[in-house]
CHARMM-style PDB file with segment names, atoms N, HN, CA, C and O in Angstrom:
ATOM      1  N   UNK     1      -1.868  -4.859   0.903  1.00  0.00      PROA
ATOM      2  CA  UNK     1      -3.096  -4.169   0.554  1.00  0.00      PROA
ATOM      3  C   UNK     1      -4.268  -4.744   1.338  1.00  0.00      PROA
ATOM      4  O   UNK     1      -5.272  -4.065   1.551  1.00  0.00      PROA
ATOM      5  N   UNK     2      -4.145  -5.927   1.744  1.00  0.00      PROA
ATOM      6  HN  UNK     2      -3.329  -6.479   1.571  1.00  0.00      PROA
ATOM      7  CA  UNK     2      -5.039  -6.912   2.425  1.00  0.00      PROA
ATOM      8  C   UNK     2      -5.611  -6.033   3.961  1.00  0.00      PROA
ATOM      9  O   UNK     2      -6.705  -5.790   4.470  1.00  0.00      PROA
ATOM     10  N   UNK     3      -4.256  -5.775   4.271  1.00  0.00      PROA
ATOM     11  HN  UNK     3      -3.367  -5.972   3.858  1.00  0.00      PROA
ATOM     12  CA  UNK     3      -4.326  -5.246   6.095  1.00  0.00      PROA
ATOM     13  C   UNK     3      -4.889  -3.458   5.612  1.00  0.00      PROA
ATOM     14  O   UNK     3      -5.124  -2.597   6.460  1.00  0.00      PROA
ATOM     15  N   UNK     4      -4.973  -3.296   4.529  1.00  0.00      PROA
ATOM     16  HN  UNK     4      -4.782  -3.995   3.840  1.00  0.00      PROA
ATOM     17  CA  UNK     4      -5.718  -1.639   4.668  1.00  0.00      PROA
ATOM     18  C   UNK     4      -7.008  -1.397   4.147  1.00  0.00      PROA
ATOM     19  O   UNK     4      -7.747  -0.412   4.170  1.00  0.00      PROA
ATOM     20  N   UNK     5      -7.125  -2.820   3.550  1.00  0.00      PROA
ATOM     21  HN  UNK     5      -6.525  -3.620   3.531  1.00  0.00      PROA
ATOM     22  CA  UNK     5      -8.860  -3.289   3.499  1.00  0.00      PROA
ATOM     23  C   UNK     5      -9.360  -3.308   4.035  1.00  0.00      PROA
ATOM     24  O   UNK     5     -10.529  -2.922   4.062  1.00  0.00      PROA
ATOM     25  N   UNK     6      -8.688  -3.811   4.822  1.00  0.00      PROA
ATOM     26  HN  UNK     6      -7.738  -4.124   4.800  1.00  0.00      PROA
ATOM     27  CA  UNK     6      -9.271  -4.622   6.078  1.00  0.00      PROA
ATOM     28  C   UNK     6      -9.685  -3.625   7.112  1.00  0.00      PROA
ATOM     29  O   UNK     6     -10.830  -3.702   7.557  1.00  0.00      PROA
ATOM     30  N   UNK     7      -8.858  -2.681   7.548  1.00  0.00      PROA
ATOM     31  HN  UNK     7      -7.928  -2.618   7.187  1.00  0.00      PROA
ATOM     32  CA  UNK     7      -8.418  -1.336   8.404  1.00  0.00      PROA
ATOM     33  C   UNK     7      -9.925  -0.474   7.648  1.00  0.00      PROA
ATOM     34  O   UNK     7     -10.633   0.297   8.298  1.00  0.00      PROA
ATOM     35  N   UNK     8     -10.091  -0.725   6.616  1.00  0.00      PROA
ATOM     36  HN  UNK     8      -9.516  -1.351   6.089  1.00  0.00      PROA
ATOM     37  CA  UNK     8     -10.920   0.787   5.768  1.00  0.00      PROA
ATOM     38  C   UNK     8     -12.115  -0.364   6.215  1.00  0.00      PROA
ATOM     39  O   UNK     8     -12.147   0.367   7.205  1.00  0.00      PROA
ATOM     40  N   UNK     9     -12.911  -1.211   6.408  1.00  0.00      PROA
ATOM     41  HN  UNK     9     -12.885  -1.805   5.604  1.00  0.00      PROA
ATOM     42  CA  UNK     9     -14.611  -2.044   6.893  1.00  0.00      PROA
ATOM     43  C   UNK     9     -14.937  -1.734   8.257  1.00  0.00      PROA
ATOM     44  O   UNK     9     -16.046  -1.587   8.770  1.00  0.00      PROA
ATOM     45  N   UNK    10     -13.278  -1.628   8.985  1.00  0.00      PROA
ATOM     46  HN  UNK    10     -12.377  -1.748   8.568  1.00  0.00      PROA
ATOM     47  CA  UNK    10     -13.457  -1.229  10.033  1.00  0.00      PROA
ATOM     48  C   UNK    10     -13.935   0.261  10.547  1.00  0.00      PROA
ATOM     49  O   UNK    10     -14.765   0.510  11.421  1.00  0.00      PROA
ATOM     50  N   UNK    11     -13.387   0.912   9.978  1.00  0.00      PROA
ATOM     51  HN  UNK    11     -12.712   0.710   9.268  1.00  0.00      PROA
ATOM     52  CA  UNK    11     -13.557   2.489   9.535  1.00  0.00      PROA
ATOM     53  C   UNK    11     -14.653   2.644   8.806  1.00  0.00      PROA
ATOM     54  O   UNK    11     -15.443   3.520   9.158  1.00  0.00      PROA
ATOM     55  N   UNK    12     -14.957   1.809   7.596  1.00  0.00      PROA
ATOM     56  HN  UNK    12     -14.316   1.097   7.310  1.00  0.00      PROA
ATOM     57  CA  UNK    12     -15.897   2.480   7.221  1.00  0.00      PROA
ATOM     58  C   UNK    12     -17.407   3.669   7.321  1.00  0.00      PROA
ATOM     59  O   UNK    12     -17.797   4.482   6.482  1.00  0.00      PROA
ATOM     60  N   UNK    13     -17.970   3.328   8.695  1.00  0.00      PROA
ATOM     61  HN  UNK    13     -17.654   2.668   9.376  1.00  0.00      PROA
ATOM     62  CA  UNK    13     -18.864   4.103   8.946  1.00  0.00      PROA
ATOM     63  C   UNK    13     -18.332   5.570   9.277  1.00  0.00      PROA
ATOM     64  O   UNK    13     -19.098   6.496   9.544  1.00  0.00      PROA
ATOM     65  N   UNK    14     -17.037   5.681   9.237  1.00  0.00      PROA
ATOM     66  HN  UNK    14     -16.415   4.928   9.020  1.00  0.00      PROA
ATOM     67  CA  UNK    14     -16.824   7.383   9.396  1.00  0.00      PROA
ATOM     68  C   UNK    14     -15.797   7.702   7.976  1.00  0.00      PROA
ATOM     69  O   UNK    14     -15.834   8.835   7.496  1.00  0.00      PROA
ATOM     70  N   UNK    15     -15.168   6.960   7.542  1.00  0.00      PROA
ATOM     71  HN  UNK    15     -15.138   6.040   7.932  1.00  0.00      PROA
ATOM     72  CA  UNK    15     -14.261   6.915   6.452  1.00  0.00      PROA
ATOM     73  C   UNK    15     -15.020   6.910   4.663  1.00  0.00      PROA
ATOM     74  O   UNK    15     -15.100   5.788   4.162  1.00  0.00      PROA
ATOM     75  N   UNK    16     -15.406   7.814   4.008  1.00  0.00      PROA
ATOM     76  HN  UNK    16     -15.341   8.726   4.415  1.00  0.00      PROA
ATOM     77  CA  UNK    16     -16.075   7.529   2.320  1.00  0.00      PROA
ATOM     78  C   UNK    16     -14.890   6.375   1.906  1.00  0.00      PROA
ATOM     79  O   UNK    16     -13.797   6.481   2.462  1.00  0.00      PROA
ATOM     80  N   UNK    17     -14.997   5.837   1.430  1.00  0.00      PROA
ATOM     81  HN  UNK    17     -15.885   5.751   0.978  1.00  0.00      PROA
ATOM     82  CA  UNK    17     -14.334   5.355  -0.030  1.00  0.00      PROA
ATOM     83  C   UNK    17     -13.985   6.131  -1.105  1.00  0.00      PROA
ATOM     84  O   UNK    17     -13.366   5.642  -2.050  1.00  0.00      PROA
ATOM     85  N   UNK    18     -14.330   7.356  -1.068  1.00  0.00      PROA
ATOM     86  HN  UNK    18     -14.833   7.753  -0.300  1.00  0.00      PROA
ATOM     87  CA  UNK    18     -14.573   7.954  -2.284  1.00  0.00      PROA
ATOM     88  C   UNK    18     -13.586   8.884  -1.812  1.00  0.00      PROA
ATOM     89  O   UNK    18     -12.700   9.226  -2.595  1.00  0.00      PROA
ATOM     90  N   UNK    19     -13.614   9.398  -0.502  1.00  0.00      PROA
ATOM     91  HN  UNK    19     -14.333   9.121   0.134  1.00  0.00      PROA
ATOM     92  CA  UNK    19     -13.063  10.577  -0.267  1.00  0.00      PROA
ATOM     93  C   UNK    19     -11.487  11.053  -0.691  1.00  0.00      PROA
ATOM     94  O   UNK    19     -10.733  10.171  -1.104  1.00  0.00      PROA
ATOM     95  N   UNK    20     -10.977  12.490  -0.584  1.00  0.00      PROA
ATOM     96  HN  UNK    20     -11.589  13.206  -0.248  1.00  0.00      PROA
ATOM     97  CA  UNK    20      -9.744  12.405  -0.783  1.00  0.00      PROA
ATOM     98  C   UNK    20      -8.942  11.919   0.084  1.00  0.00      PROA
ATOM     99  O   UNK    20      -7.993  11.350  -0.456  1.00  0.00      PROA
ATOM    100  N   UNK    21      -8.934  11.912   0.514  1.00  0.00      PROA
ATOM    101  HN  UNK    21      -9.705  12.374   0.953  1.00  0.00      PROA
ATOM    102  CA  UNK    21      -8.044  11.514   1.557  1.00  0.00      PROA
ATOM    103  C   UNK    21      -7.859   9.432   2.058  1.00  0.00      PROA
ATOM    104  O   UNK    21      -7.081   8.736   2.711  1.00  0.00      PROA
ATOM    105  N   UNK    22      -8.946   9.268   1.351  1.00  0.00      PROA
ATOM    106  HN  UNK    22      -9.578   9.834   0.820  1.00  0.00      PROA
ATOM    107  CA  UNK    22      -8.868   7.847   1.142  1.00  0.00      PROA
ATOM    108  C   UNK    22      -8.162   7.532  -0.075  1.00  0.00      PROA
ATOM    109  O   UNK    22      -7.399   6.567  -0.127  1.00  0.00      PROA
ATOM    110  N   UNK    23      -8.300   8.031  -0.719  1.00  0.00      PROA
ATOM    111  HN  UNK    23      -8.919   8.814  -0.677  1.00  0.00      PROA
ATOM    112  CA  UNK    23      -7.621   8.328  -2.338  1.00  0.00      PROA
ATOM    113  C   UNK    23      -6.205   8.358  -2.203  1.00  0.00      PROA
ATOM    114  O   UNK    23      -5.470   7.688  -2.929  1.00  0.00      PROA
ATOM    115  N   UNK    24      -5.861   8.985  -1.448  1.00  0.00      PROA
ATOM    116  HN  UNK    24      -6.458   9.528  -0.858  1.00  0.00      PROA
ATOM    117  CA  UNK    24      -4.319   9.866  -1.442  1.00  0.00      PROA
ATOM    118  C   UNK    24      -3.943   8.347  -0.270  1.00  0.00      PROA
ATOM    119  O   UNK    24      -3.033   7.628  -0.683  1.00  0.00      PROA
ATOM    120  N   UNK    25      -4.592   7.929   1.045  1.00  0.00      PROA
ATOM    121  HN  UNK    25      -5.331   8.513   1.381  1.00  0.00      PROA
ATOM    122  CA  UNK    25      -3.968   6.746   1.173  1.00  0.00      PROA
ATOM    123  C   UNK    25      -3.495   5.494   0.335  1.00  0.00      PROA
ATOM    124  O   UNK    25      -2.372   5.009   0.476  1.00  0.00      PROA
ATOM    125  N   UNK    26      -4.290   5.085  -0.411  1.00  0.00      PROA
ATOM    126  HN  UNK    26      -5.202   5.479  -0.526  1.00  0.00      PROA
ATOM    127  CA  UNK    26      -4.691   4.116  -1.692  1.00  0.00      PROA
ATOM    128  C   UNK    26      -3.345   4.246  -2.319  1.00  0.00      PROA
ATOM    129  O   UNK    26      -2.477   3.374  -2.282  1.00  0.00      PROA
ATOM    130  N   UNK    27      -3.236   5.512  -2.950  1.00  0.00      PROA
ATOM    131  HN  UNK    27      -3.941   6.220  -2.981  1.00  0.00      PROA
ATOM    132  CA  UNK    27      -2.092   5.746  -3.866  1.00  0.00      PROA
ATOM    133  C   UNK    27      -0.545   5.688  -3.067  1.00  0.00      PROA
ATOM    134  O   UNK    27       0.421   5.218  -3.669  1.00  0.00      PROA
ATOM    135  N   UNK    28      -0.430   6.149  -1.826  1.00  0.00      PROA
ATOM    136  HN  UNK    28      -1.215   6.530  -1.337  1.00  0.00      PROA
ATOM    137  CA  UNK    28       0.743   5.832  -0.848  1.00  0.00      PROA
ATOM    138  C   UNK    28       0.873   4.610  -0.934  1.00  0.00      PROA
ATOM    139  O   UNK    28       2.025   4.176  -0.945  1.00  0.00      PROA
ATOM    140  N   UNK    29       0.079   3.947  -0.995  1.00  0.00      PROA
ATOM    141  HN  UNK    29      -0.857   4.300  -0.986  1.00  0.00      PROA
ATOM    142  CA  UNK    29       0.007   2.172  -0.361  1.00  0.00      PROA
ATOM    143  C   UNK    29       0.952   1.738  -1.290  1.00  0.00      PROA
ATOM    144  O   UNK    29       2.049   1.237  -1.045  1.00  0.00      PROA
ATOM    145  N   UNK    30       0.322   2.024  -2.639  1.00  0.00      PROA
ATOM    146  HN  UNK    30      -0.570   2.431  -2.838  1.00  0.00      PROA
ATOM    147  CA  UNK    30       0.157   1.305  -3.980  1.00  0.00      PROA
ATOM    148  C   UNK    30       2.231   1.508  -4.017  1.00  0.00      PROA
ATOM    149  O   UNK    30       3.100   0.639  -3.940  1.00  0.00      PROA
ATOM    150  N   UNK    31       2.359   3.269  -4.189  1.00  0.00      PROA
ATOM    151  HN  UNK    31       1.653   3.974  -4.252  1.00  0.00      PROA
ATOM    152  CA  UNK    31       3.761   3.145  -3.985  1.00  0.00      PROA
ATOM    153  C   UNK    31       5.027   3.069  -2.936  1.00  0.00      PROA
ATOM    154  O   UNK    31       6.242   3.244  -3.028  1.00  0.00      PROA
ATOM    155  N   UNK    32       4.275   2.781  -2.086  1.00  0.00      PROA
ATOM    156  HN  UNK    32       3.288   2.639  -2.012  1.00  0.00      PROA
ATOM    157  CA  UNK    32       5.179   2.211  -0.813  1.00  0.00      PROA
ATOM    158  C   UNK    32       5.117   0.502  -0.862  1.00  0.00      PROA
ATOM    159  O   UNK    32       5.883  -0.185  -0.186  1.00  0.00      PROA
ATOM    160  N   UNK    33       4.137  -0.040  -1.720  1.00  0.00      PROA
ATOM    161  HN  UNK    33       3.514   0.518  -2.269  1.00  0.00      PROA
ATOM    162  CA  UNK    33       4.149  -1.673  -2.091  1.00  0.00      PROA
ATOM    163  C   UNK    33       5.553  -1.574  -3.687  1.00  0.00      PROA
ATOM    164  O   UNK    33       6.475  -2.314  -4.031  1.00  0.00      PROA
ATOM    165  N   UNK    34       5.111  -0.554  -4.106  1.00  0.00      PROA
ATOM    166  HN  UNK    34       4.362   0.047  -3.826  1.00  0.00      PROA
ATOM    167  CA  UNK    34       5.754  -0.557  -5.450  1.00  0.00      PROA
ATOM    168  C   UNK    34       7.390  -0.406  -4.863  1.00  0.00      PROA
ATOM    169  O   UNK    34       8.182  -1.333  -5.031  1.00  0.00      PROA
ATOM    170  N   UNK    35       7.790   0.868  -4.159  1.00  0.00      PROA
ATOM    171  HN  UNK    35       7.146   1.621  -4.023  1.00  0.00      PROA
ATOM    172  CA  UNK    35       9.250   0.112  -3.473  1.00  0.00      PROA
ATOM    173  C   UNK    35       9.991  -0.314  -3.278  1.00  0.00      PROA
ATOM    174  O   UNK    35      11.147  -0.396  -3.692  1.00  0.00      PROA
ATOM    175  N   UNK    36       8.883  -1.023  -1.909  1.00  0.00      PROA
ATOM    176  HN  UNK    36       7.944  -0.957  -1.573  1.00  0.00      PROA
ATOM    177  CA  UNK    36       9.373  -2.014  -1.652  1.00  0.00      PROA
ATOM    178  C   UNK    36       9.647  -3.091  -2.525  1.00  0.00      PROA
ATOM    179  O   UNK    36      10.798  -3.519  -2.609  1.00  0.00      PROA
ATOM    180  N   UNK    37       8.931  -3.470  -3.037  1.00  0.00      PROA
ATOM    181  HN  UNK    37       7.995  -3.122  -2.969  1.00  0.00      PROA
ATOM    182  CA  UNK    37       9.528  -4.513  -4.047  1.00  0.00      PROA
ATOM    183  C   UNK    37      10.213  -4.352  -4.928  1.00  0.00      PROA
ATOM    184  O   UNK    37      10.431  -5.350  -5.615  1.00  0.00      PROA
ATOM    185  N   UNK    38      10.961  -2.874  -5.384  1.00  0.00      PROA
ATOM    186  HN  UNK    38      10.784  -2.063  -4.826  1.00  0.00      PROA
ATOM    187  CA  UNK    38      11.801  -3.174  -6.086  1.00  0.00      PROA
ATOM    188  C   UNK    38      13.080  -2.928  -5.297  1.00  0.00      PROA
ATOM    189  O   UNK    38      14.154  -3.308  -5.763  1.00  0.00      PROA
ATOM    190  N   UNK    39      13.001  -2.236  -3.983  1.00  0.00      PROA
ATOM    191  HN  UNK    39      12.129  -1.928  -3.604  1.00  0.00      PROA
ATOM    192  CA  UNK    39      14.822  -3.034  -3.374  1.00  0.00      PROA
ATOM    193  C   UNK    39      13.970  -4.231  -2.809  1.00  0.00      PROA
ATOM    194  O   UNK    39      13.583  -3.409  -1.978  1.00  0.00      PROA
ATOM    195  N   UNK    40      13.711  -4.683  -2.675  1.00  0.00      PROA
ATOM    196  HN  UNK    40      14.025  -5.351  -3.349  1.00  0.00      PROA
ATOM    197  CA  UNK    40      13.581  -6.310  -2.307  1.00  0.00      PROA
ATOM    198  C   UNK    40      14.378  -6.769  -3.364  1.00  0.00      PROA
ATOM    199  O   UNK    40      15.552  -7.050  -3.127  1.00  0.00      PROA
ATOM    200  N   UNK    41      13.957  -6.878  -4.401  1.00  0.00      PROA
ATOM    201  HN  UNK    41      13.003  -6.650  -4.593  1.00  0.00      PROA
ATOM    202  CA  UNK    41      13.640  -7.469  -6.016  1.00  0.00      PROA
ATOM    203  C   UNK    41      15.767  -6.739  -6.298  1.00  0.00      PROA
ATOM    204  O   UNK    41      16.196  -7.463  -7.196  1.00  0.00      PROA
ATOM    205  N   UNK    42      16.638  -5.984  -5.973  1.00  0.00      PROA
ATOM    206  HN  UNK    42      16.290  -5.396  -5.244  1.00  0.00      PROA
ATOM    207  CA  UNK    42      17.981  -5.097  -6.685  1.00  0.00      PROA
ATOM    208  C   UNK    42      18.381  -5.912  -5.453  1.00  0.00      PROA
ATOM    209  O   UNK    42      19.042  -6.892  -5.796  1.00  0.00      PROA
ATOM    210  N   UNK    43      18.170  -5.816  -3.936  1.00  0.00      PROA
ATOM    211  HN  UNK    43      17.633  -5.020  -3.657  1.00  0.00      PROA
ATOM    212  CA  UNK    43      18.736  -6.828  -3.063  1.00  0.00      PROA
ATOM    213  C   UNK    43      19.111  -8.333  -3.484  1.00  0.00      PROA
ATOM    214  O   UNK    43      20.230  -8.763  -3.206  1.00  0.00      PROA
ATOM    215  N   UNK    44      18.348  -8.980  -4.027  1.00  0.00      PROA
ATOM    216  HN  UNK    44      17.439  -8.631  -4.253  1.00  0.00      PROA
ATOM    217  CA  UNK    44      18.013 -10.051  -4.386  1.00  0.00      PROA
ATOM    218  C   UNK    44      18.735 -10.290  -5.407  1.00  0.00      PROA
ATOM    219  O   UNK    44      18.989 -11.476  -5.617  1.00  0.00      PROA
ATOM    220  N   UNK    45      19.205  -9.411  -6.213  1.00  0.00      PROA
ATOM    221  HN  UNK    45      18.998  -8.447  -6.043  1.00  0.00      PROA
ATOM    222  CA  UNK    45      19.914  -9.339  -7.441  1.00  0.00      PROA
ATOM    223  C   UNK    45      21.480  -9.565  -6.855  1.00  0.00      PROA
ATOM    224  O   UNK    45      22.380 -10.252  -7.337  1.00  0.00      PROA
ATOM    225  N   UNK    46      21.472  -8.736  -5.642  1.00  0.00      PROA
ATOM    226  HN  UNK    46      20.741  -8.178  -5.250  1.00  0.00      PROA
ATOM    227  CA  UNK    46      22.892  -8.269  -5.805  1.00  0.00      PROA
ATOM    228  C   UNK    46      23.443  -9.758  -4.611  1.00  0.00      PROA
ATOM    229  O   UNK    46      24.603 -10.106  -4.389  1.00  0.00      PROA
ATOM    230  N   UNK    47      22.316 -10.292  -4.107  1.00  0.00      PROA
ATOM    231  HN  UNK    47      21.374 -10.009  -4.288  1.00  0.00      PROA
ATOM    232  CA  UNK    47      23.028 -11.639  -3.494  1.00  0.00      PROA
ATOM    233  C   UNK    47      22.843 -12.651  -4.041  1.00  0.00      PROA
ATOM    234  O   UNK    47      22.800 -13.724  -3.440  1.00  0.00      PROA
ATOM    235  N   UNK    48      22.664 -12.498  -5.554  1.00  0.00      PROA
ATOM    236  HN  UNK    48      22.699 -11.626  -6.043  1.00  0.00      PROA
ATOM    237  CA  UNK    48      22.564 -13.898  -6.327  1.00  0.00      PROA
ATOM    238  C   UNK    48      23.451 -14.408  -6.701  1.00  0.00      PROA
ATOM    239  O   UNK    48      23.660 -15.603  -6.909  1.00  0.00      PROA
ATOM    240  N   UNK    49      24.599 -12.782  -6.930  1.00  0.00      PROA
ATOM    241  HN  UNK    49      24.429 -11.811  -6.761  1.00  0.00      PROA
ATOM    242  CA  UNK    49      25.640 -12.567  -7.771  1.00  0.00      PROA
ATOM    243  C   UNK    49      27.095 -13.199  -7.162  1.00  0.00      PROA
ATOM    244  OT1 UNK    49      28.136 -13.085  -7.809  1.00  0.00      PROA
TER     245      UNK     49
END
């Protein structure tokens, strides 16, 4: 989430915060972080075993 913070200060002067389309990135992020961590997290399971 760090590196699309970071990406959006850079942008900011043409990019809202508010906008949709900033919105609809935000929420991709959130579940492409969400995911990933859970086959990380069933991987992890299955080489513990």
């Amino acid at each position: 989430m760090d590196d699309l913070k970071y990406a959006h200060k850079k942008l900011c002067a043409s990019v809202s915060s508010e906008s949709a389309n900033m919105n609809e990135l935000l929420q991709w992020n959130e579940l492409y972080i969400f995911c990933v961590h859970s086959i990380m997290t069933k991987k992890l399971r299955l080489h513990s075993h």
